[in-house]
N, C-alpha and C positions, 0 to 999 in steps of 0.2 A: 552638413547642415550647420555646423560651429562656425566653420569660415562666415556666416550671417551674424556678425553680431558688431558689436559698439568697440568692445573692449580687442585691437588689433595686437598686446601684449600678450593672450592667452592665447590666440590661434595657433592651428597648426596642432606643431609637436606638445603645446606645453597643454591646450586643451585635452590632447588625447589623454594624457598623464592624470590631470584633474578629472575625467571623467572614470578613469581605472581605478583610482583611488576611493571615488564614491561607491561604485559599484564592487570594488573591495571590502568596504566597511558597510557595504548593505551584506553582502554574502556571510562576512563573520556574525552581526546582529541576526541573520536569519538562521544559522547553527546554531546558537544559543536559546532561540525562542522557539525556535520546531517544533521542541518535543514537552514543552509547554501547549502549546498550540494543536496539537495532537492530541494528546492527554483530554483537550478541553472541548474540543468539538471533531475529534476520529480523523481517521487517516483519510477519508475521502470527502470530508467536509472542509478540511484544512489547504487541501491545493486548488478547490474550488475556490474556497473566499481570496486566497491569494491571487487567482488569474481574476476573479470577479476586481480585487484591486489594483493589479497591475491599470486593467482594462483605464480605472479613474484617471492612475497615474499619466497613463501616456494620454490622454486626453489634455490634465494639465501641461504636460509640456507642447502644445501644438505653439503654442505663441513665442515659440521660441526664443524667450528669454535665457537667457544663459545660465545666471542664478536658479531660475527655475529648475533648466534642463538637469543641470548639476544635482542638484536633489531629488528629481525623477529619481537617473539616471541611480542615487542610494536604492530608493523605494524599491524600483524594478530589479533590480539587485538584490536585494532582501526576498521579493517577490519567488523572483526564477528559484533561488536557493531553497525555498520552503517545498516549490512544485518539485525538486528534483530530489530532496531527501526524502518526501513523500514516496516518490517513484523508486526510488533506490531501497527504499523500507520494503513497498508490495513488491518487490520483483526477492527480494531476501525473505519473506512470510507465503507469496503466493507460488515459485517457482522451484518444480523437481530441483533436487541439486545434482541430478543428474544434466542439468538441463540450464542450470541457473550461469553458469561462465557464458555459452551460448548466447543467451540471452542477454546479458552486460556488454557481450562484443555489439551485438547486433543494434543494440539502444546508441552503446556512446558513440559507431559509426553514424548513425541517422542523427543525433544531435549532431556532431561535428558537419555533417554533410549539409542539415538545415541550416547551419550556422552561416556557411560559405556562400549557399545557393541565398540567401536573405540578404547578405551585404553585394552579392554582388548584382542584384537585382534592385535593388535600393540606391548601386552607383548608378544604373541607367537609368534614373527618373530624376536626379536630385539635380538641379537647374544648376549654371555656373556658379551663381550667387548664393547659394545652397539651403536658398530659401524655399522648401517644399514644407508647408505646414497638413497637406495631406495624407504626406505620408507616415506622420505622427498619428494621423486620424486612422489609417491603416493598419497600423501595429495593433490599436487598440481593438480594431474591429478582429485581427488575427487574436488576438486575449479572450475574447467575447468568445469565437469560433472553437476556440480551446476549449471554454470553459464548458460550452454546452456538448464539447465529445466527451470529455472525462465524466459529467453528468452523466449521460448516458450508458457510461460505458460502465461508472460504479453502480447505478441504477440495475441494470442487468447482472452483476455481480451477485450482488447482494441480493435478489430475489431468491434464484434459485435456492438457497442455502434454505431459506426461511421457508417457504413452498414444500418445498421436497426432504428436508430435512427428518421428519419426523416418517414420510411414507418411504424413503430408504433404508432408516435405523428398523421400522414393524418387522421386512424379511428377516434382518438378523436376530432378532430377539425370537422369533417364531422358529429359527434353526435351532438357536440356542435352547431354547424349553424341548422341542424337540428330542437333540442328545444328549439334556439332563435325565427327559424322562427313560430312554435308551439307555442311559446308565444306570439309573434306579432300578428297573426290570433286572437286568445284569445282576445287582448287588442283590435282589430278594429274591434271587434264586438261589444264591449260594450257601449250600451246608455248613454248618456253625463250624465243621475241624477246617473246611475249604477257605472261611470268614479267617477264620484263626490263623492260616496258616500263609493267611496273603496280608494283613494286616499287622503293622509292628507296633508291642506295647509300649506306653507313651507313660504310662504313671506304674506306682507303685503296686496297686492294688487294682489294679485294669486284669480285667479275665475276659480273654475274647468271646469265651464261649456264652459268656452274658451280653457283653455289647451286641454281639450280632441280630437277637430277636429285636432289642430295643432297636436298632437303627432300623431292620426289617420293618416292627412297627411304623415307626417316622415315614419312611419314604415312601410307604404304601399310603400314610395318610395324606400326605401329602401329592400324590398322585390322584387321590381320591377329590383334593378341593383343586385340583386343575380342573 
C-alpha cells in the first residue's frame, strides 16, 4: 500500500524502515503507560479501549496518506502492545503454572501464525498500485471483531466469581464449624490430669489443672450460642 504514494524517495525499502520505527516507538510508549492504564481502568477494561482505538486508528489511515499512515502505523503499535501485555499479565494471574509454558507456546504460535496468514492474504487483494483503501476499512472492522470477543470472553469471566463466589466459600465454612465443634466435644471430655498432660505450660504461674474447667467452660458456651 506505501508504493501509492507522492513521495517516490521513501518507497520500498526505506518506507518499511520508517514504518518499523514508528511502530517501535508506539510499542516502547505503550510499556511505559500499561501499567498506568491498568491501575486506572483494570486489566479487561484496558485492552478493550485499546482495540476500541486501534479500530479509530485504522479508519484514519484508509486515505492513505503517508504522513498519516506513519502515525497510525505509532498509534497501532502502542495499541497491539497494551492488548498483548494485557494478555501476557492474565495468562501470568489466571494460568496453573503447571500449565502456564504450555500456554505461552500455544499463544505466541497463533500470534506468529495470525501474523503470516494476515500479510499474506492482504498480498492477494492489494492492487498493483497498492491502492486498496478497504483493506484499511478491514483491519478496523478485524479491531471491532476483537474487541466484542474479548468483551465477551471478560464478561463470562468475571461473572462467575461474583455469582458463585460467596455459594462455594458456605460449603467450606460449614465443614469448618463442623470440625471446630468435633474438636470442642474432644477437648470437653477430657480429664483435667489427660488436659494436663497433653497441654504444655506456656507462663509462669499457668496450672493446667485449672485452665482445663475454664476452657471446658468456654467451648461448651460457645457450642451452646452455635
Amino acid at each position: 500500500m506505501v508504493r501509492h504514494t507522492d513521495t517516490p524517495g521513501v518507497a520500498g525499502l526505506g518506507a518499511t524502515v520508517l514504518f518499523a520505527a514508528a511502530t517501535g516507538l508506539g510499542l516502547f510508549l505503550a510499556t511505559t503507560v500499561t501499567p498506568t492504564l491498568v491501575r486506572r481502568w483494570g486489566r479487561y477494561a484496558a485492552p478493550n479501549g485499546a482495540l476500541a482505538f486501534a479500530a479509530v486508528v485504522q479508519l484514519c489511515g484508509a486515505g492513505l496518506q503517508l504522513p498519516v499512515m506513519v502515525l497510525c502505523g505509532f498509534f497501532l503499535g502502542a495499541a497491539g502492545q497494551v492488548v498483548k501485555l494485557c494478555a501476557d499479565t492474565a495468562m501470568q494471574i489466571d494460568v496453573d503454572d503447571a500449565l502456564r509454558g504450555h500456554v505461552f507456546t500455544v499463544q505466541d504460535a497463533l500470534f506468529w501464525m495470525s501474523f503470516i496468514v494476515a500479510i499474506s492474504l492482504a498480498a492477494t487483494v492489494i492492487p498493483s498500485d497498492g491502492y486498496q483503501p478497504g483493506l484499511a476499512l478491514a483491519g478496523s472492522g478485524v479491531y471491532l471483531v476483537g474487541l466484542a470477543v474479548h468483551a465477551s470472553v471478560g464478561r463470562r469471566a468475571s461473572a462467575p466469581a461474583k455469582v458463585t463466589g460467596m455459594s462455594t466459600a458456605a460449603p467450606m465454612v460449614a465443614d469448618l464449624r463442623a470440625e471446630s465443634d468435633g474438636l470442642d466435644a474432644m477437648v470437653a471430655d477430657l480429664p483435667a490430669d489427660r488436659w494436663a498432660a497433653l497441654t504444655p505450660r506456656t507462663g509462669m504461674d499457668d496450672r493446667p489443672s485449672d485452665r482445663a474447667p475454664a476452657v471446658d467452660r468456654s467451648r461448651r458456651a460457645d457450642r451452646s450460642n452455635r
